[in-house]
C-alpha positions as a Markdown table, in Angstrom:
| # | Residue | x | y | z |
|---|---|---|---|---|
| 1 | Unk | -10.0 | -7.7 | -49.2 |
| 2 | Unk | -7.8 | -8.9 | -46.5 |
| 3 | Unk | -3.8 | -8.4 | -47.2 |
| 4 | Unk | -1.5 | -11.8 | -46.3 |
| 5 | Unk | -0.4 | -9.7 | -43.3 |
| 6 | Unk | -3.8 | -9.1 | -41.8 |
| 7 | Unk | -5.4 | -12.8 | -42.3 |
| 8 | Unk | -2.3 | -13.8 | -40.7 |
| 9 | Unk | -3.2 | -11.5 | -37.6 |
| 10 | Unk | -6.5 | -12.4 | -37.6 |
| 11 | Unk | -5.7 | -16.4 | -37.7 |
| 12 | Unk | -3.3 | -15.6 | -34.7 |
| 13 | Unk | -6.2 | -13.4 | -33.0 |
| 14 | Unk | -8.4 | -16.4 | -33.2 |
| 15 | Unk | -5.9 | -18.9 | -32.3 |
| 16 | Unk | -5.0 | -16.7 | -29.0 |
| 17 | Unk | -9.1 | -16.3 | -28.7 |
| 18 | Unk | -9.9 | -20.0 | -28.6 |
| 19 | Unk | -7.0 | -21.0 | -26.0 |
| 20 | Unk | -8.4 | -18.7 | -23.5 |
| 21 | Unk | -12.1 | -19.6 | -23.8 |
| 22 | Unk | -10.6 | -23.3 | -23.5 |
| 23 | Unk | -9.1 | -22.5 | -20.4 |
| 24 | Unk | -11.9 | -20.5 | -19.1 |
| 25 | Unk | -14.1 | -24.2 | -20.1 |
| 26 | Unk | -11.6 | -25.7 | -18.1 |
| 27 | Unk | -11.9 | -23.6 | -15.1 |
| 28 | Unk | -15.6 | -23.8 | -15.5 |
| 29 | Unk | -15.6 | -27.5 | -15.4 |
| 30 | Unk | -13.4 | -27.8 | -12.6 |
| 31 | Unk | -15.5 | -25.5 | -10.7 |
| 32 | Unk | -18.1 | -26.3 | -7.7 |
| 33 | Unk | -21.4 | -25.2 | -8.8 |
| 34 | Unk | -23.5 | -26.5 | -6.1 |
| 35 | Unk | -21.3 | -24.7 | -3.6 |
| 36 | Unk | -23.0 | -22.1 | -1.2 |
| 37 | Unk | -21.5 | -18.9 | -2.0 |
| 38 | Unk | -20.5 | -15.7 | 0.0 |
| 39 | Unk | -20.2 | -12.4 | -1.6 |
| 40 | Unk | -19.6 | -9.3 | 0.0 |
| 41 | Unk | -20.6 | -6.1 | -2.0 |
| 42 | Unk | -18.2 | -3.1 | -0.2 |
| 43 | Unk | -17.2 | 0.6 | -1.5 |
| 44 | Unk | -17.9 | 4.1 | -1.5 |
| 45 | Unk | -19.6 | 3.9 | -4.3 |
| 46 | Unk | -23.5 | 3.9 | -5.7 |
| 47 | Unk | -24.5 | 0.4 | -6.2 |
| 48 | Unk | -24.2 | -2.0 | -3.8 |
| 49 | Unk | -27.5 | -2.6 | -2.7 |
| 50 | Unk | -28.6 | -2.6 | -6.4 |
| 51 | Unk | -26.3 | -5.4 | -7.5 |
| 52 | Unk | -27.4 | -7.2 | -3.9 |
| 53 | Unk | -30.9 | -7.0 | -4.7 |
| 54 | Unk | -30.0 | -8.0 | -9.0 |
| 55 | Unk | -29.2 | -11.4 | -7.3 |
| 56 | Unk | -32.1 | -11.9 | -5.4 |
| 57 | Unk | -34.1 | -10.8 | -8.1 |
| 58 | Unk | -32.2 | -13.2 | -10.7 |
| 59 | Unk | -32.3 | -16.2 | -8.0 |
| 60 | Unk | -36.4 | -15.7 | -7.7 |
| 61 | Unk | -36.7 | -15.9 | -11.8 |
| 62 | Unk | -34.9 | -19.7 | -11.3 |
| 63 | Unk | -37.5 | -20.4 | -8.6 |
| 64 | Unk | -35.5 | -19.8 | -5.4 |
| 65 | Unk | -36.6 | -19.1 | -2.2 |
| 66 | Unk | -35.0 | -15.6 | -1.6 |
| 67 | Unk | -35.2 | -13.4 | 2.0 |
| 68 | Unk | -33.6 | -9.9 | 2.5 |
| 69 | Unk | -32.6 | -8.1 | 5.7 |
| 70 | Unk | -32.2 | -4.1 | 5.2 |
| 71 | Unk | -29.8 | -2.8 | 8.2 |
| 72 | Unk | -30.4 | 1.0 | 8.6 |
| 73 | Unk | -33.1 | 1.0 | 6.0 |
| 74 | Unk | -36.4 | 2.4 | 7.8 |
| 75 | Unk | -40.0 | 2.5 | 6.4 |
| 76 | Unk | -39.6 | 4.9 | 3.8 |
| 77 | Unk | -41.0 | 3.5 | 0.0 |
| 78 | Unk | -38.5 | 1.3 | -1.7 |
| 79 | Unk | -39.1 | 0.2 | -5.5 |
| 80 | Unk | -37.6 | -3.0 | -5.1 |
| 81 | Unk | -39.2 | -3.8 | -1.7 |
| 82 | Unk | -42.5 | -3.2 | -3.2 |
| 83 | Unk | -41.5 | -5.5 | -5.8 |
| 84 | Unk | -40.6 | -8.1 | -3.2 |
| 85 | Unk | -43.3 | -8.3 | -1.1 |
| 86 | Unk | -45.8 | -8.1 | -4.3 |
| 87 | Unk | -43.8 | -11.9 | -5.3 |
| 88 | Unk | -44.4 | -12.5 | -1.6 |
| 89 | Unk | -40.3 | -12.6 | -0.3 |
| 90 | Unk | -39.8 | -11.7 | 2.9 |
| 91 | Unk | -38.1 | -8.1 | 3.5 |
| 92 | Unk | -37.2 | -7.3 | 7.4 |
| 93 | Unk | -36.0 | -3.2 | 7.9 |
| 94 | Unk | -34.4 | -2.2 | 10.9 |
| 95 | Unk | -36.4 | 0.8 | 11.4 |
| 96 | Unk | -34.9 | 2.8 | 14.1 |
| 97 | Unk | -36.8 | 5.6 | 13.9 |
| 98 | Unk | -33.6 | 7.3 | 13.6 |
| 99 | Unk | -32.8 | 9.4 | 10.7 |
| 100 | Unk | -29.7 | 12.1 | 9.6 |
| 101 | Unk | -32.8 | 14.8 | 10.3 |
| 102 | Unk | -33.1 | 13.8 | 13.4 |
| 103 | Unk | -29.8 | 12.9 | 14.7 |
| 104 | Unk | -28.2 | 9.5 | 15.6 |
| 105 | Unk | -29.8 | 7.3 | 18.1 |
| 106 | Unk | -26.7 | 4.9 | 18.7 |
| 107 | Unk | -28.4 | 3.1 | 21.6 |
| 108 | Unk | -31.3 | 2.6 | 19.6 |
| 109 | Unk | -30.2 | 1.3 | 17.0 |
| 110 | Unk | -27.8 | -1.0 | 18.5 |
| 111 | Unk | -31.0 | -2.6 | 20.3 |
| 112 | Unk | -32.3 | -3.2 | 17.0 |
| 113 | Unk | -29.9 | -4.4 | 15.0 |
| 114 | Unk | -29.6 | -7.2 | 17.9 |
| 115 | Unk | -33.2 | -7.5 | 17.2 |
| 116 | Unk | -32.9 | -8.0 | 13.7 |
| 117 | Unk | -29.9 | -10.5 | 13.8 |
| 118 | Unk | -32.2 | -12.6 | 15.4 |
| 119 | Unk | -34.5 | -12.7 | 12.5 |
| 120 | Unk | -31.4 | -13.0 | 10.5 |
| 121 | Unk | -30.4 | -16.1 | 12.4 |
| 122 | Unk | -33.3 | -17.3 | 11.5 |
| 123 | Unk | -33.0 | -17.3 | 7.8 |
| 124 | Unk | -29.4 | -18.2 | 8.2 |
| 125 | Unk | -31.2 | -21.7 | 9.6 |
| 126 | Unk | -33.9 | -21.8 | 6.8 |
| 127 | Unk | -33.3 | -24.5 | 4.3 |
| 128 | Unk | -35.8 | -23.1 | 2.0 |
| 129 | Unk | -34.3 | -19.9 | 1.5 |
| 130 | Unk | -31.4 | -20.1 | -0.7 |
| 131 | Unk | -30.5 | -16.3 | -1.1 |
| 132 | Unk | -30.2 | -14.3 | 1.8 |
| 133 | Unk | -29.3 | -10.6 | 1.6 |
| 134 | Unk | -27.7 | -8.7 | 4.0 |
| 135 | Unk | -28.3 | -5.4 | 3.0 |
| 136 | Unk | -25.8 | -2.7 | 5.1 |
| 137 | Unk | -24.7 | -5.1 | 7.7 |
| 138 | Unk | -21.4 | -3.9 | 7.1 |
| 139 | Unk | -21.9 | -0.6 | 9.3 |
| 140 | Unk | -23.5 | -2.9 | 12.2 |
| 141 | Unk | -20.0 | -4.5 | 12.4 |
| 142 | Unk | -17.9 | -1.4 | 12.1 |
| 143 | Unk | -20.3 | 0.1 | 14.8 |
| 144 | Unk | -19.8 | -2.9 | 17.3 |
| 145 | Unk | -23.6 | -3.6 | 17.2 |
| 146 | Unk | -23.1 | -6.6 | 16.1 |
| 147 | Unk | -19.8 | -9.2 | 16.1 |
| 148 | Unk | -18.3 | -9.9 | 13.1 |
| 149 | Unk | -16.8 | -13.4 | 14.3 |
| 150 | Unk | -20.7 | -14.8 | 15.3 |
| 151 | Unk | -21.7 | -13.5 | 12.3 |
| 152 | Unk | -19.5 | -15.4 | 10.3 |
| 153 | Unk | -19.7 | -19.1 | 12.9 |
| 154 | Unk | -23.4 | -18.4 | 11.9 |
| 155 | Unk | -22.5 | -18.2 | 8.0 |
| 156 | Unk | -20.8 | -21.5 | 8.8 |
| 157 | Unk | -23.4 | -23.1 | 9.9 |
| 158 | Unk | -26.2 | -22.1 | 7.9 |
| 159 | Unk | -27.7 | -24.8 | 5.0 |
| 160 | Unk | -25.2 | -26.1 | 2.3 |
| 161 | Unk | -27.7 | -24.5 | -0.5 |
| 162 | Unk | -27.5 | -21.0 | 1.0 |
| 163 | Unk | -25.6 | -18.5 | -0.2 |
| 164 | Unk | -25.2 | -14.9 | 1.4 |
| 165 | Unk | -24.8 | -11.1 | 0.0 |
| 166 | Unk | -23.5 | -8.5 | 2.4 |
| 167 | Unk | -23.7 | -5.2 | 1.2 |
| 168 | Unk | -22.7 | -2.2 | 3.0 |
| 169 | Unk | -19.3 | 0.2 | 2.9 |
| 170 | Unk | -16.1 | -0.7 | 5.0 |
| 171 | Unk | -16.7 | -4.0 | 5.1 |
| 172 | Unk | -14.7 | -5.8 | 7.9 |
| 173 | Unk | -11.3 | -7.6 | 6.8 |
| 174 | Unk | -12.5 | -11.1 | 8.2 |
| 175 | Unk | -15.7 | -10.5 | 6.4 |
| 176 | Unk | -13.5 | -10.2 | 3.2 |
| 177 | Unk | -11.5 | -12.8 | 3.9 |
| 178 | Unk | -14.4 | -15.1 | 4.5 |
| 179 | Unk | -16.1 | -14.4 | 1.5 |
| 180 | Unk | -15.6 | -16.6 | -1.9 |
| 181 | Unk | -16.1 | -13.0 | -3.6 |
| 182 | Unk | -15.6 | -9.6 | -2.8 |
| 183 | Unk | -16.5 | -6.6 | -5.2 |
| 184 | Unk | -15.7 | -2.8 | -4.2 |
| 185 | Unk | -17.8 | -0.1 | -6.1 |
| 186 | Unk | -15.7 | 2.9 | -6.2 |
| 187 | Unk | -17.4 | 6.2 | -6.6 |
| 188 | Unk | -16.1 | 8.2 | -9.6 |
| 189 | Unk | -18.6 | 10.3 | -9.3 |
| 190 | Unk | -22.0 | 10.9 | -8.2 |
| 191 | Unk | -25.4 | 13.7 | -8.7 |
| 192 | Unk | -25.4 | 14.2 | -4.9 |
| 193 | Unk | -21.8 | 16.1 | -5.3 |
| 194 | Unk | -23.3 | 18.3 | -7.7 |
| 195 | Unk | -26.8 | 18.9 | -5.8 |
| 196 | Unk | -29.8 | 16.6 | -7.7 |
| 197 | Unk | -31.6 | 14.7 | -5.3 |
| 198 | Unk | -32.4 | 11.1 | -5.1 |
| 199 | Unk | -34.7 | 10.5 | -7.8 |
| 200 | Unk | -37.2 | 7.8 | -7.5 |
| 201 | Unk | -36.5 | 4.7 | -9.9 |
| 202 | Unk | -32.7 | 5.3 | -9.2 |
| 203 | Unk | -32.0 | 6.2 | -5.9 |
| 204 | Unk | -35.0 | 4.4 | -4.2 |
């Protein structure tokens, strides 16, 4: 049994409980739904592609159309691109070639990542696709492949149903700043510190 004291906590707990899920109702109501969003995904931390690609596949289970671009990703297996070209979504890699084993190819992959913001542009004109990720594009900007102030005049003029994730660490101020919401994945710690590999299912 409940003493006087602690129902009257309780009844205040609740009261204080109710008042902010009114607000929050509030908000809700308030809010835009059908805007077209921009998130940006940015950190040192593991999980950034993950969450990108938890959107696209939550936006394909309510029947969106969904594309996703993987800067610096090459051809090497991906769980959730063989996923996505299984439900048929389109999946462009940059594919340099290039790889830490075998050193840096700046020129190279600056020529590619031109070549792939042209397939970006056109998804970014593509009414039928509603969810487009961006998957490292961050490093293409910091790298001065590719310029962050087209990339975001193209973001303005893409279709008023699309929204965009951009993954990727360091992500540009403007890029912030144009974004609706920005989330930053620290790294607290992580297995490569300590010597496991990547293990398939988690890491690819």
């Amino acid at each position: 049994m409940l003493t006087v004291k602690e129902k009257n906590q309780l009844a205040q707990q609740t009261t204080r409980h109710k008042a902010m899920k009114a607000k929050v109702h509030e908000k809700s109501d308030l809010a835009n739904d059908d805007k077209r969003r921009v998130l940006v995904l940015t950190g040192n931390g593991k999980g950034k592609t993950s969450s990108g690609f938890g959107i696209v596949f939550r936006a394909f289970g309510h029947g969106q159309g969904c594309a996703v671009v993987q800067y610096l990703k090459g051809d090497a297996e991906s769980g959730e691109r063989n996923v996505l070209q299984q439900l048929g979504v389109p999946v462009v890699t940059m594919n340099t070639g290039c790889s830490f084993k075998a050193g840096y190819c700046a020129e190279r992959e600056r020529i590619r990542a031109r070549e792939v913001w042209q397939q970006t542009l056109i998804f970014l004109q593509d009414p039928s696709v509603d969810v487009l990720l961006l998957d490292e594009v961050t490093y293409m900007v910091a790298r001065k492949h590719l310029d962050v102030n087209e990339m975001i005049a193209a973001f303005e003029a893409r279709p008023i149903n699309q929204s965009v994730i951009i993954t990727g660490r360091a992500a540009h101020r403007k890029l912030r700043e144009y974004a609706d919401t920005v989330s930053r994945v620290d790294c607290v710690k992580h297995g490569l510190q300590i010597g496991l590999k990547a293990r398939k299912g988690i890491e690819f």
